[in-house]
PANUVO-202118 format. One record per atom (N, C-alpha, C): residue in three letters; x, y, z. Coordinates in steps of 0.05 Angstrom, whole numbers, plus 5000, padded with zeros to 4 digits. Layout:
REM residues N
ALAXYZ;...
//
This chain:
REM residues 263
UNK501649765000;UNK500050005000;UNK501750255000;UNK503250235011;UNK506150435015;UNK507350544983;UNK507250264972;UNK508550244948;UNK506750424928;UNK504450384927;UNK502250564911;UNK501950774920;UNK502150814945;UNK501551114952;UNK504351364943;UNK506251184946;UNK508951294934;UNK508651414900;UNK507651134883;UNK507951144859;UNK504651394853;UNK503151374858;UNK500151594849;UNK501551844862;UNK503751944887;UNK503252164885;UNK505852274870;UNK507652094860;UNK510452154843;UNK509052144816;UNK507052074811;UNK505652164787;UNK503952344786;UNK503252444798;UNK501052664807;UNK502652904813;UNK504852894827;UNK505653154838;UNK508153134838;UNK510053324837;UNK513853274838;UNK513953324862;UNK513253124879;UNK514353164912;UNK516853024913;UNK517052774894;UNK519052564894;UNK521152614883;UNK521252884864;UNK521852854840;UNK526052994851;UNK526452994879;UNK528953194886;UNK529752874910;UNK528252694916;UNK528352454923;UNK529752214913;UNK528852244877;UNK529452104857;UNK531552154843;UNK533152444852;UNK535952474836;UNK536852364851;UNK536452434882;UNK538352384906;UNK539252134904;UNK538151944894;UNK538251644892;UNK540251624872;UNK539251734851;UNK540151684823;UNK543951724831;UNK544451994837;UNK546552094843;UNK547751924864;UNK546151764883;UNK548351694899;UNK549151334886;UNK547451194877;UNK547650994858;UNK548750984825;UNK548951214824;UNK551451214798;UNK553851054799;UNK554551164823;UNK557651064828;UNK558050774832;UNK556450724842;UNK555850474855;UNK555350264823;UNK553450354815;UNK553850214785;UNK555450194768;UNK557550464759;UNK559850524751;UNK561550154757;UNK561250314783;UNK563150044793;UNK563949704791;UNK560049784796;UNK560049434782;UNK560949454759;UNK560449484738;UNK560849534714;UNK563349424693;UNK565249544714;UNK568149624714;UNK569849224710;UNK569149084723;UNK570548834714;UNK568248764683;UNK566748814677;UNK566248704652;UNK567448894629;UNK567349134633;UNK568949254616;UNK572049234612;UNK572849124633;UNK576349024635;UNK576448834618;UNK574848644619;UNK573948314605;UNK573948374569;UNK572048554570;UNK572448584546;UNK574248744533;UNK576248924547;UNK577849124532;UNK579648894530;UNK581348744548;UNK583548524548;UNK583348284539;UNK579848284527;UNK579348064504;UNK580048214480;UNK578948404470;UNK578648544445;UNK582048574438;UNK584548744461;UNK587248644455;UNK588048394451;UNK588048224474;UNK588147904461;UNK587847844435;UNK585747794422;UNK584547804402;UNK585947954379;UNK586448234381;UNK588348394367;UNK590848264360;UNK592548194377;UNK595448164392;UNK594847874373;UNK593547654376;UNK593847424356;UNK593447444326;UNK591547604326;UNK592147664289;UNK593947834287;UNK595847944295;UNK597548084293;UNK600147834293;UNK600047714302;UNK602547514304;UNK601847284280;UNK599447234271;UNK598547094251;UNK599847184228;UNK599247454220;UNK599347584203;UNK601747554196;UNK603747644216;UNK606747684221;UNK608147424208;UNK606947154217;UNK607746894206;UNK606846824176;UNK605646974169;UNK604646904140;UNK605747074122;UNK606447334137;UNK608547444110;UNK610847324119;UNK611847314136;UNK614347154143;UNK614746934124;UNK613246794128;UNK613046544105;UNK613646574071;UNK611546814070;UNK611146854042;UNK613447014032;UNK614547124050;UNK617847234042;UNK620647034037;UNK620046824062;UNK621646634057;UNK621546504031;UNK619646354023;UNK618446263994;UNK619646453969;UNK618546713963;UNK619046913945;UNK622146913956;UNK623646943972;UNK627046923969;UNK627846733960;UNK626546483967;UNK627846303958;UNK627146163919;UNK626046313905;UNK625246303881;UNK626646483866;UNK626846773885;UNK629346883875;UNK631446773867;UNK632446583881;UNK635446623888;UNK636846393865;UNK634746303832;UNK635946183810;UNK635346373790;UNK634146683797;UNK633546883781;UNK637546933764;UNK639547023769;UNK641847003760;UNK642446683743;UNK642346543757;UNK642246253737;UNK639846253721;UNK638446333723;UNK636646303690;UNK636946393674;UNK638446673681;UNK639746883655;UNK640846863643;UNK643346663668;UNK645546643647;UNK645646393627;UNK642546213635;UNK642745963627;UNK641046083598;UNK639046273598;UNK637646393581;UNK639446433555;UNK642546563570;UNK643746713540;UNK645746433536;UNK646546353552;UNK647445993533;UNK646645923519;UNK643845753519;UNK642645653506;UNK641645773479;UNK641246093489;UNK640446203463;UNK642046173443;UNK644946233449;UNK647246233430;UNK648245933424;UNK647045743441;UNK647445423421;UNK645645343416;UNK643545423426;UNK640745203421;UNK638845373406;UNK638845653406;UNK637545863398;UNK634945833413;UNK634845633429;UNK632445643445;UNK632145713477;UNK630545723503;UNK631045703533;UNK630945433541;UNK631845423566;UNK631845143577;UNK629145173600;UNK627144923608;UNK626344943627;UNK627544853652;UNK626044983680;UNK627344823701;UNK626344663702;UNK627744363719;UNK625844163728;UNK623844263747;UNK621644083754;UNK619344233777;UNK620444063803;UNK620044253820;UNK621044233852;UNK619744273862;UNK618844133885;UNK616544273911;UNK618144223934;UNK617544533952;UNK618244543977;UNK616544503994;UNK617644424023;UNK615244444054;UNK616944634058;UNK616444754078;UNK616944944109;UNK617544744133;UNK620444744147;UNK621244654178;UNK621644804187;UNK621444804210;UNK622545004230;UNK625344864241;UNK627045114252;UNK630444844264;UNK628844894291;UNK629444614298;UNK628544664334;UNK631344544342;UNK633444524338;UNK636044524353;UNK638144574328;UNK640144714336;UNK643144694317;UNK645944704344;UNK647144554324;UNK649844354341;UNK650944504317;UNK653844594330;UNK656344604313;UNK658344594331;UNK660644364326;UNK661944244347;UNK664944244321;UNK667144214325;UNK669744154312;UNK668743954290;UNK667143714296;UNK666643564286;UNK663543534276;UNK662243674272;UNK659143534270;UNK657643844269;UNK657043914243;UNK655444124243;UNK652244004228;UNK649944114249;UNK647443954239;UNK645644124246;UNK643444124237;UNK640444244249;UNK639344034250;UNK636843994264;UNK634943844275;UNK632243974269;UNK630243854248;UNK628043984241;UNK625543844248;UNK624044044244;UNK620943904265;UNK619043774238;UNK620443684219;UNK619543554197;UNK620743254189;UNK618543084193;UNK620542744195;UNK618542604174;UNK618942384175;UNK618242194151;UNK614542214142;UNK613642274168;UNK610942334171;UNK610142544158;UNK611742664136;UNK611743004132;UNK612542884101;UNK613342684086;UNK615242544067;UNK617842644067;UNK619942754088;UNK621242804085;UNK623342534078;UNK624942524070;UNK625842314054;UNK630042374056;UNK631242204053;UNK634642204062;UNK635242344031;UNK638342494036;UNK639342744017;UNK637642963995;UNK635342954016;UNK633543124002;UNK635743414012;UNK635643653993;UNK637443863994;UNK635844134015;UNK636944204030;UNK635144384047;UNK636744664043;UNK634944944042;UNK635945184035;UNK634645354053;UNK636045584065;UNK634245804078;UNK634245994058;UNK633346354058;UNK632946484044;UNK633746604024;UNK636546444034;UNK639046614016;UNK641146403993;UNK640946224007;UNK642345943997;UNK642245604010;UNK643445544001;UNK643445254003;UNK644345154033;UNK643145084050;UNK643645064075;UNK644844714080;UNK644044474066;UNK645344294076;UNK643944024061;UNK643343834076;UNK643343624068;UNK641743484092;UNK638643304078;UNK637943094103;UNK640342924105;UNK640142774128;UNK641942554131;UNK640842454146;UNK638642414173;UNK637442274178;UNK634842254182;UNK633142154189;UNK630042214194;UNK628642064212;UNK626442104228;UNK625842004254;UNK622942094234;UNK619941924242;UNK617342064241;UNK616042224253;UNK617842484261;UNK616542684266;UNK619642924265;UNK622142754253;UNK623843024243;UNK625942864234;UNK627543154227;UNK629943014216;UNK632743264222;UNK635043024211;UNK637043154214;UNK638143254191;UNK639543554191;UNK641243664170;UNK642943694174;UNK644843624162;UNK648143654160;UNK649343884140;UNK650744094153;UNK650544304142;UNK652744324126;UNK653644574102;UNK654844424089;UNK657944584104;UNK658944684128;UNK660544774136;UNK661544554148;UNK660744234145;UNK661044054163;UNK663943904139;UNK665243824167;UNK667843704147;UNK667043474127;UNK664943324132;UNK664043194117;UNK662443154089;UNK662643424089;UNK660743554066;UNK662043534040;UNK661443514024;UNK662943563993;UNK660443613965;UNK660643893954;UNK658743933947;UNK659144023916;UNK658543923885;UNK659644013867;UNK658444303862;UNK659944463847;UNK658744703845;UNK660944873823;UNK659945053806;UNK661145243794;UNK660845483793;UNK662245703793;UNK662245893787;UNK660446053771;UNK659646183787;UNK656346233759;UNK657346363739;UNK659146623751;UNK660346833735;UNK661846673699;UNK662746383708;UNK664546363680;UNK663746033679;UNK662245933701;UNK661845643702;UNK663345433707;UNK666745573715;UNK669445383730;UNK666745203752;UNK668444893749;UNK667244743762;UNK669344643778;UNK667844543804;UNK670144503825;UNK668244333852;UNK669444313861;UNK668744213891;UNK667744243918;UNK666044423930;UNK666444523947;UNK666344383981;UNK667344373991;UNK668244274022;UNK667544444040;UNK666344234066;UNK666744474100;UNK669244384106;UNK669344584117;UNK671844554136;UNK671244774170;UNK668744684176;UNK668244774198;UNK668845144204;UNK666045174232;UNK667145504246;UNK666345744218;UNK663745664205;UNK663645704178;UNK664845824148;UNK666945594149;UNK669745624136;UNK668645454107;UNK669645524081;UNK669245284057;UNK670945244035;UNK672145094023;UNK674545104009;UNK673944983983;UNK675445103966;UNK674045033938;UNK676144833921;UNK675444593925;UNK677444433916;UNK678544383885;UNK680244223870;UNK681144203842;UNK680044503826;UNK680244683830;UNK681144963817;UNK683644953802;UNK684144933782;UNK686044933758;UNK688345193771;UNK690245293772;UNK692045473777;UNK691345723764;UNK691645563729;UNK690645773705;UNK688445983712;UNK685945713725;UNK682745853722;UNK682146213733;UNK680946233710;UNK679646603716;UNK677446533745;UNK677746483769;UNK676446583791;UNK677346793808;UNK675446943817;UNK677347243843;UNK675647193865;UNK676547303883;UNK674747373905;UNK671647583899;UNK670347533909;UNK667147503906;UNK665047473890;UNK666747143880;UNK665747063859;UNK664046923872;UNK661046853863;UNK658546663870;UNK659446413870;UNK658746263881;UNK658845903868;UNK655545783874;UNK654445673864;UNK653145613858;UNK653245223855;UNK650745123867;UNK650744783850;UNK650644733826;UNK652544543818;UNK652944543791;UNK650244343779;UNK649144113795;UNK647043923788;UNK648843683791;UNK652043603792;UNK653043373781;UNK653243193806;UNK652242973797;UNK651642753821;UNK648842633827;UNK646742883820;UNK644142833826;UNK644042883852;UNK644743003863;UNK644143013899;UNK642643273898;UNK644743463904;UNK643543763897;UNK642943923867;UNK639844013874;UNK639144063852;UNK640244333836;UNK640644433815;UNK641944573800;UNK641444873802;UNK643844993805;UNK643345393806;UNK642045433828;UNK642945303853;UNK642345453880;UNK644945563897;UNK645245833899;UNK647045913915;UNK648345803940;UNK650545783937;UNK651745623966;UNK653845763978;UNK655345913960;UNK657646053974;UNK659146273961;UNK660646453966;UNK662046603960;UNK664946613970;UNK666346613947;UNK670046643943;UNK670146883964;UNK672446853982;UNK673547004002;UNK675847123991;UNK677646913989;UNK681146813981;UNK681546643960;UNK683446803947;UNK685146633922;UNK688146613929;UNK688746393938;UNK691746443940;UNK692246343918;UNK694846353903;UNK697046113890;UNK699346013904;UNK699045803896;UNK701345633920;UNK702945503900;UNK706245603913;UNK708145553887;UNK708045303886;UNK708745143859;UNK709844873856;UNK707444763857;UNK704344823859;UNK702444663857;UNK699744723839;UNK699344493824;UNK697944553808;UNK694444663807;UNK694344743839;UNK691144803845;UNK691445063852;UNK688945153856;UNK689545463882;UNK688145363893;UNK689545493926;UNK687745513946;UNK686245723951;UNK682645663951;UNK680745783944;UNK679145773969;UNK678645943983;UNK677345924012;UNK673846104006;UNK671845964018;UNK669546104009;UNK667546154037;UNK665946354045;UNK663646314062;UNK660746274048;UNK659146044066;UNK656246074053;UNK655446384059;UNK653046304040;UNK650846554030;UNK648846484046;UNK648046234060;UNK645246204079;UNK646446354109;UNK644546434118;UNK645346464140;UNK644746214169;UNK646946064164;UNK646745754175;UNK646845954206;UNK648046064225;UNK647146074253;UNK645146204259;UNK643646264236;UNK641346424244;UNK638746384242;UNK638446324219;UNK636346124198;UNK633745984227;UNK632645984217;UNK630145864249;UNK627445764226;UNK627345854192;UNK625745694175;UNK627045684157;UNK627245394140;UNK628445334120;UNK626345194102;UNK627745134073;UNK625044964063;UNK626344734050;UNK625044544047;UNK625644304037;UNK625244234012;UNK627244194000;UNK627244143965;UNK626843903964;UNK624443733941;UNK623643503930;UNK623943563901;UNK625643473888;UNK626243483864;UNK624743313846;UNK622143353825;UNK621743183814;UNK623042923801;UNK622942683793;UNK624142543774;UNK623542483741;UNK621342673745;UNK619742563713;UNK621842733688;UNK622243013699;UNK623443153677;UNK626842993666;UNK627642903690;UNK630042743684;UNK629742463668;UNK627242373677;UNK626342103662;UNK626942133630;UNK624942403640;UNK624042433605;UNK626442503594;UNK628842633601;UNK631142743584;UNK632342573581;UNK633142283596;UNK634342023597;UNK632741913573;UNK629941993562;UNK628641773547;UNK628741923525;UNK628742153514;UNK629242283489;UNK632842233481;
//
């Protein structure tokens, strides 16, 4: 009854009406307040939220840069393979077709003896033994073992390594070796041969291991050494092997080779 007699005369008359701020005004704050953890909830969701497409995003050009460098980096060998061929064959050469994955290195060892990465890509992935592995810039190494869920790369700064390759600049073909502490030596170099220091080398294709016109290193040092018929030719890679954290994995078709074996 209280309640009606309140509400007919706050409609009838503004007796209430200096009653009803008083409230208002002192329950503002009080609401404000509650308020205040759901609006936290959602400002530090809506960043959240921000902050992950932002790191999405970040990984997908990341990616797509890695990729586009590494397609680059037979742009110089196609040119020069362009004006060869033109002048013997009067025609271009195609490349063979290659497909890459994406690993990530989740460990690298470089020891006197044993230079390797360890990748989060294993048989379960088809990664497969002396498949050729490259980061953005060049030729980073070699599978050598594989587990189903990764594998190992043997880099080519590793004493074990021996990699054919020529000179892009004039096409001298030669040898290239680790020799550890990322050191590389360019082996059977003629004395005669036109090479200088910061000359490219490049895979030559011979052996079938590593596939053809991918950057691996650059001439440092030319010595000549009396009384012998080589120079000593000292080179550093072009990948950046201690740094590298994505590389991609080369699968070299076999059909285009089939087919050139069968013509």
């Amino acid at each position: 009854m209280l309640s009606i007699a309140l509400m007919v005369a706050d409609h009838y008359s503004q007796a209430l009406t200096h009653f009803r701020s008083l409230l208002l005004t002192t329950i503002d704050p009080i609401e404000r307040t509650a308020a205040l953890p759901g609006e936290w909830y959602d400002w530090f969701q809506q960043d959240y939220q921000t902050l992950n497409q932002v790191k999405l995003e970040n990984q997908r050009l990341k990616t797509e840069v890695l990729l586009l460098k590494a397609q680059q980096q037979q742009l110089s060998k196609l040119k020069l393979d362009v004006e060869r061929l033109n002048r013997l064959l009067g025609k271009a050469s195609q490349m063979d077709d290659t497909q890459v994955q994406i690993a990530s290195v989740s460990f690298y060892s470089q020891t006197p003896y044993s230079h390797f990465y360890t990748l989060n890509k294993g048989q379960l992935d088809q990664v497969a033994l002396n498949q050729t592995v490259i980061d953005a810039k060049g030729v980073v190494g070699q599978i050598t073992s594989t587990t189903p869920v990764s594998s190992r790369v043997r880099l080519i700064t590793d004493p074990e390594i021996q990699v054919p390759v020529r000179v892009q600049r004039n096409g001298q073909r030669g040898m290239l070796s680790g020799m550890g502490h990322d050191r590389l030596t360019l082996l059977f170099i003629p004395d005669g041969a036109a090479i200088q220091k910061g000359d490219l080398l490049e895979t030559s294709g011979l052996g079938l291991v590593y596939p053809e016109g991918y950057p691996i290193a650059r001439v440092t040092q030319v010595n000549r050494m009396e009384g012998r018929p080589y120079l000593d030719v000292q080179a550093e890679p072009v990948a950046e092997l201690n740094r590298s954290q994505k590389v991609l994995i080369l699968t070299q078709s076999a059909q285009p080779r089939e087919a050139e074996h069968a013509n």
